[in-house]
N, C-alpha and C positions, 0 to 999 in steps of 0.2 A: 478790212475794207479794201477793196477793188481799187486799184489807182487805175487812174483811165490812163493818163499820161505812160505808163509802162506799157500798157496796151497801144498807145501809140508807136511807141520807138519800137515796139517787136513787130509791128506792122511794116513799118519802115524797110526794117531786116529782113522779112518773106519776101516786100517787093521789089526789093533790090537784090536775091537773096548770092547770085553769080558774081558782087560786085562785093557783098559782104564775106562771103566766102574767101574772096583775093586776097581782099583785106589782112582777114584772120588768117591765112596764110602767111602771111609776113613773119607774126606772131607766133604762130606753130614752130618757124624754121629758125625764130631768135630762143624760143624755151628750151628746143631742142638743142643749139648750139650753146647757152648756157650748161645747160642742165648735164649732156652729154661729156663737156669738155671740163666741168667741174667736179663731176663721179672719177673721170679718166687720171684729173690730177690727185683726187685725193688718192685711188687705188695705187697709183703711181708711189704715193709719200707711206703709206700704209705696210705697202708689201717691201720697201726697202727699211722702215724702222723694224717690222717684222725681221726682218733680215740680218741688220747689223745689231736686233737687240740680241742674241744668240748669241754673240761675243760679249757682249757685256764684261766678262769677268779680264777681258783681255787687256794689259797696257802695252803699246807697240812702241817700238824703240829703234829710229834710225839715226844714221850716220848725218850730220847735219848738212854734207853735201857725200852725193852719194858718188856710186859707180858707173858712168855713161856705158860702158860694153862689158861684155863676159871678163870673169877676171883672166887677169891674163894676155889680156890684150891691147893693151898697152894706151887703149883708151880710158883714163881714169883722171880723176879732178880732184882738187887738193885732199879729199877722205876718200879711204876706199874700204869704208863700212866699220863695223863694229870691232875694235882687236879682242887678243883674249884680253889683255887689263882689262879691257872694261868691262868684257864680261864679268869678270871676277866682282869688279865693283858692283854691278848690278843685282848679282847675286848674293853679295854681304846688306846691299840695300833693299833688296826687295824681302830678305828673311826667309827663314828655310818654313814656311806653309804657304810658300806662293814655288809653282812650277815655272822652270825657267825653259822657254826652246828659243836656240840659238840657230836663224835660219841662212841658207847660200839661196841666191837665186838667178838667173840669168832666161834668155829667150834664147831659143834656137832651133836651129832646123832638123827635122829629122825624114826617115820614109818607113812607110811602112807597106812592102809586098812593092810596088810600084809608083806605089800614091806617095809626092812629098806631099809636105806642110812645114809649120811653123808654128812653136810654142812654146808656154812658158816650163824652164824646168826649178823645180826646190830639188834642193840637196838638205837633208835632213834626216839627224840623228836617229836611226829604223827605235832604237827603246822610246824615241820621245813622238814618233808619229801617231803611235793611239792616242797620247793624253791629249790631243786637239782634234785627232781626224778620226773619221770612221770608217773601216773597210767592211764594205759592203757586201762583195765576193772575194773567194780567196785569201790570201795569208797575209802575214806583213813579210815586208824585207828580211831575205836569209841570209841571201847571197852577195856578192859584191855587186855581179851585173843583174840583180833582181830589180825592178821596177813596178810601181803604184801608176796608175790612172785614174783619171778625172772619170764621173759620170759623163758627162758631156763628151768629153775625148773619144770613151771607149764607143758611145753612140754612134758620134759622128765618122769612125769607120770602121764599124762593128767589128771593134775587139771580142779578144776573148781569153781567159784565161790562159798562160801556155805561148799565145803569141809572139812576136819580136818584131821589136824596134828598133831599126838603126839613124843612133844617134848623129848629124850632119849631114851634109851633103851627098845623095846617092852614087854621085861619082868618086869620092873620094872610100878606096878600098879600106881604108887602116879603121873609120873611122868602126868604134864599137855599136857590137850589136846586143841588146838586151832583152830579159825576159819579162813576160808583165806576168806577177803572182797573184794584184791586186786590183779590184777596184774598188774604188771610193762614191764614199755614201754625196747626193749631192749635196751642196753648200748654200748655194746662191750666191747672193753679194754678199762678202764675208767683210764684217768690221775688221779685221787684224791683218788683211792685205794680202791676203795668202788664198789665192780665188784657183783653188786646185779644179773645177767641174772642168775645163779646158786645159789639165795642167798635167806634166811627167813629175814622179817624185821618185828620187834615187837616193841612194845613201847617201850623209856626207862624206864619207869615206872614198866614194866613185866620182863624184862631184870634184872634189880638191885634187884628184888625181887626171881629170880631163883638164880641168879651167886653172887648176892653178889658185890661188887663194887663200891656203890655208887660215885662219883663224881670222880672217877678215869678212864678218855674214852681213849678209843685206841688210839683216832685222831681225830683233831679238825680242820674242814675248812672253809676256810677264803674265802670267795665270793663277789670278788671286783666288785663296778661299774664300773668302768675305768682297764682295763689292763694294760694301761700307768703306773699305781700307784703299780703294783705291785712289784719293786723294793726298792718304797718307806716303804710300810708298811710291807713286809720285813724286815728290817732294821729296823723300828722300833720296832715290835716285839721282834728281835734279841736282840735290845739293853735292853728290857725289861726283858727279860728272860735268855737269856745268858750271865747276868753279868760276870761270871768270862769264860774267851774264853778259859782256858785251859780244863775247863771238863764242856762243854755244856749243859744246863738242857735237852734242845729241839733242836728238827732235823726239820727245816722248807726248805719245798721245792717245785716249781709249776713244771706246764706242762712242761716247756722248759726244764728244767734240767733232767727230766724223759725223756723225748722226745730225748734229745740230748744220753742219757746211751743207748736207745734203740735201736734209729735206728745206733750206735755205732755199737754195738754187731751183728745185721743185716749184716751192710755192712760188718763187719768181717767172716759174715756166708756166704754172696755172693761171698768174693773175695774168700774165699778156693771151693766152689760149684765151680764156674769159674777156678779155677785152676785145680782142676777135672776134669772138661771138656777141658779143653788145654790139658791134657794128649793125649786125642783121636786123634789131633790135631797131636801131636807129631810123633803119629803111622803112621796116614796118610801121613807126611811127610817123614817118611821112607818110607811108600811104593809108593811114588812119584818118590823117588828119586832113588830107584829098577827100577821100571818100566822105567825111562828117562835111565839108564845107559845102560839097557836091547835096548833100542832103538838105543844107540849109538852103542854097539856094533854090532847089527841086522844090521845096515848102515855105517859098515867101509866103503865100498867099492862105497859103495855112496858118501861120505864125500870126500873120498882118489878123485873121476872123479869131484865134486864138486872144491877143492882146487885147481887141477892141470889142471885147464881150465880157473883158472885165479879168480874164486869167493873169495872175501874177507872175513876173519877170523871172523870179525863181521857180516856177513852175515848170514854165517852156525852157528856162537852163537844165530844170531835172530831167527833162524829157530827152533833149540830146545828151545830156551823162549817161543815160539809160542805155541808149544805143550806143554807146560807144563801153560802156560797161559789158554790154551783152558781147560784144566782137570780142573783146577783152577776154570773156570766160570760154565763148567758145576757141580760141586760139590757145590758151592758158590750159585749159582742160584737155586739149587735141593733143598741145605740145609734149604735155606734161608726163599722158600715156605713150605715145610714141618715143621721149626719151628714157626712160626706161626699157623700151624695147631694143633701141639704137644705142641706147649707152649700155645697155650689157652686151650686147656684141661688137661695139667697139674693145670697149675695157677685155675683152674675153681675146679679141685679136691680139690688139697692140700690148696688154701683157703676159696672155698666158693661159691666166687664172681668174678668176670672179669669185675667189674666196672672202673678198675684203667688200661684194659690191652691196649689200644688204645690210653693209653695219649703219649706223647711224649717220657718220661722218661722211657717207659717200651719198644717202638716200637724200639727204638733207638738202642735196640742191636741186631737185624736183621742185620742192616747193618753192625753192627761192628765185628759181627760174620762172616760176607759175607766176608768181605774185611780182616780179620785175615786169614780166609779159601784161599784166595787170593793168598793174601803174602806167604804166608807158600807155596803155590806149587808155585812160581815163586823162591822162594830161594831156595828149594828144587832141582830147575832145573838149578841154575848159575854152578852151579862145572860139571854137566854133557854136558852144553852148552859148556865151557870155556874149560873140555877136548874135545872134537870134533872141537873144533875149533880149536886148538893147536897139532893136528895129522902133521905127518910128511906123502904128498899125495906120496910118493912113497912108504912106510911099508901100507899108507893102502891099496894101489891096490893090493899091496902083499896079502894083509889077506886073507880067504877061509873063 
């Protein structure tokens, strides 16, 4: 059956149609600020558990205060990284089916042709660099002065195999110069701390003989066959090493607990984005609620021959829910397409990639944005419904 009443409020709509439009604008730009900045954080959370699930099998191992400068330099604070005892211990604790890499690491400057920069270097063991890394082009370490590269590295000044790098300051003559054999597969954000894509990797052999260090590594990891076991040998490391529990020698820690600190800090970066975006949300709802009063008052006189002909108070309330329903979908439905458009080329900008935008966890707030845009102009429209319907039909025949 025909409601006449929805035929009213759509009439409404046509003839005000520049003023409903504005309206639904508001609306359009809060779905899409939801919608948009709620894909951006889930891809955000997505592509980093992605990330550090890859390590999964890794348990990482530091010094429970570490090294402030290169070793050697005389900047160092009460630990200056993992010795060999502990090594030792860790390896009688973690059991001979779990791989052990014992890592050096430092930051420093190097040139390469004319161009400095600044990066990180691993020194690490050349038989233990395939059991975590992958080389992509070229060999592993032969040499003493052989060198690995990051994808990212070798990009960013287009290396190439054969190449050379001098390690420190290009004014300083002595400092050595090396050969790159390698490069390496990229990683992304690696759970085990070890973010080679921007990174030199030289032997430890070449490493202890520049910086100095011997037997004392940044971080040691632990590469279980079973992940199941990774609680176990945990624990027993712990108990190996951190005899006395109130001042810890070692900080051991795997993916999940990294994993968990992250995507923490993530969702804390989504839900204030998202409350950003509910701001707009807000505005629109004012000016919903402008535009529905603006309508009540435009239709005293209609309301006033509506009431005293006998229509019920719930009626002329359905009739402004109507209209404000309608603004409601069309802003909700405009928004809703448009962020999909706009949040796949944000999410495509600001990370990269839109592998993760189509899964469930990212599409899902489309709709949640549609139906927030929704709500907000249907509550927006109760007080302006609920006065029209509560007029007195003889003051409003009266009205001019």
């Amino acid at each position: 059956m025909k409601d006449i009443f929805f035929d009213l409020s759509v009439r409404s709509v046509r003839l005000n149609l520049m003023r409903s439009i504005l309206a639904s604008i508001g609306i359009v730009i809060g779905v899409i600020a939801i919608s948009s900045m709620g894909m951006l954080g889930t891809n955000m959370q997505l592509q980093v558990k992605d990330q550090l699930s890859s390590g999964a099998d890794t348990i990482v191992i530091t010094a429970d205060a570490v090294r402030a400068g290169p070793p050697g330099s005389g900047t160092t604070s009460s630990a200056t990284g993992i010795t060999k005892t502990q090594l030792n211990k860790i390896k009688l604790a973690a059991g001979t089916t779990s791989t052990i890499v014992p890592i050096y690491s430092t930051t420093t400057e190097f040139t390469y042709g004319n161009v400095p920069g600044r990066s990180s270097v691993y020194g690490i063991d050349p038989d233990d660099i395939t059991k975590f890394l992958t080389i992509e082009n070229g060999t592993n370490i032969g040499g003493i002065n052989d060198v690995l590269v990051g994808s990212t590295f070798a990009t960013s000044f287009n290396l190439k195999i054969g190449n050379r790098l001098k390690i420190g300051k290009d004014s300083d003559e002595s400092q050595p110069i090396l050969r790159i054999v390698g490069i390496l597969a990229a990683r992304g954000m690696s759970s085990d701390n070890v973010n080679t894509d921007n990174a030199i990797i030289v032997s430890d052999d070449w490493y202890t003989n520049q910086y100095g260090g011997k037997d004392e590594y940044k971080q040691v990891n632990v590469i279980v066959k079973d992940i199941s076991t990774i609680p176990d040998v945990e624990a027993a490391i712990d108990a190996k090493l951190n005899t006395d529990k109130k001042t810890p020698v070692v900080r051991i820690s795997d993916a999940s607990s990294r994993l968990s600190g992250i995507t923490s800090s993530l969702s804390s970066i989504t839900t204030f984005i998202l409350a950003i975006g509910g701001i707009s949300l807000l505005v629109a709802a004012t000016s919903i609620f402008n535009v529905m009063m603006m309508s009540v008052n435009e239709r005293i006189q209609e309301i006033g021959i509506l009431l005293s002909i006998g229509t019920e108070k719930g009626e002329v309330r359905r009739m402004f829910l109507y209209e404000a329903i309608i603004l409601g979908i069309l802003g909700a439905g405009v928004g809703g397409i448009s962020s999909l458009i706009i949040g796949y080329s944000v999410v495509s900008y600001m990370i990269g990639t839109t592998e993760y935008f189509f899964l469930p966890e990212s599409i899902l707030y489309v709709p949640i944005g549609m139906a927030i845009g929704l709500v907000v102009c249907i509550l927006s429209g109760l007080y302006p419904a609920w006065r029209a319907s509560n007029m007195d039909p003889i003051d409003a025949l009266r009205a001019e």
